[in-house]
C-alpha positions in Angstrom: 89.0 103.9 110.8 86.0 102.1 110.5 87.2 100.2 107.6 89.9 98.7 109.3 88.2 97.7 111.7 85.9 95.8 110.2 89.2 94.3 107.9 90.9 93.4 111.5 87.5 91.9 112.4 87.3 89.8 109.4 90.9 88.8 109.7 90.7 87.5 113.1 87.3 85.6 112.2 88.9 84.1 109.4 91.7 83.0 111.6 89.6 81.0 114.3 87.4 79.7 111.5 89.3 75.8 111.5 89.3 75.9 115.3 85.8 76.8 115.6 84.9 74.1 113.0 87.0 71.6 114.8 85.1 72.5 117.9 81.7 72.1 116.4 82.3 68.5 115.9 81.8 67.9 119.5 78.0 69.3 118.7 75.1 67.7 117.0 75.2 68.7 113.5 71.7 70.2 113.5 73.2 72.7 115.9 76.4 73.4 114.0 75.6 76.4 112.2 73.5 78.1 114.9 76.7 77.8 117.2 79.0 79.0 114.7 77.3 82.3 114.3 76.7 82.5 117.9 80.4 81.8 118.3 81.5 84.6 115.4 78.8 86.8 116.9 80.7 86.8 120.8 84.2 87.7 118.8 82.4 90.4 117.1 81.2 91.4 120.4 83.9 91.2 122.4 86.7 93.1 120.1 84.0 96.6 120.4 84.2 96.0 123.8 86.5 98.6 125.6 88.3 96.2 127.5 90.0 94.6 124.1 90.5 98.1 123.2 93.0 99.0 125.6 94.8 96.4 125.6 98.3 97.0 126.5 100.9 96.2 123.6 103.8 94.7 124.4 106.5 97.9 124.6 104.1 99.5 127.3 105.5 96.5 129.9 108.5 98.3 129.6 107.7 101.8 130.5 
């Protein structure tokens, strides 16, 4: 369980990866990197939260 989890995690940080980079550009490059982590870290964050945990899928809608 834990293992996927932390796949799922990786997965979705690789996914926002170019958008976050694209966003960075609007920052001064000696702050890039500090805001990227920061940025990764909040994802990280968020997805243990309970809130993203229960999210509803989309067949619950329906029931």
């Amino acid at each position: 369980m834990e293992n996927n989890y932390n796949e799922e995690t990786l997965i979705i940080i690789e996914n926002f990866s170019p958008k976050i980079k694209q966003c960075l550009h609007q920052t001064s490059y000696q702050e890039r990197e500090d805001l990227e982590q920061e940025i990764k870290l909040k994802i990280i964050e968020k997805m243990a939260t309970k809130e993203f945990k229960d999210t509803p899928g989309f067949w619950d809608f329906f029931t």
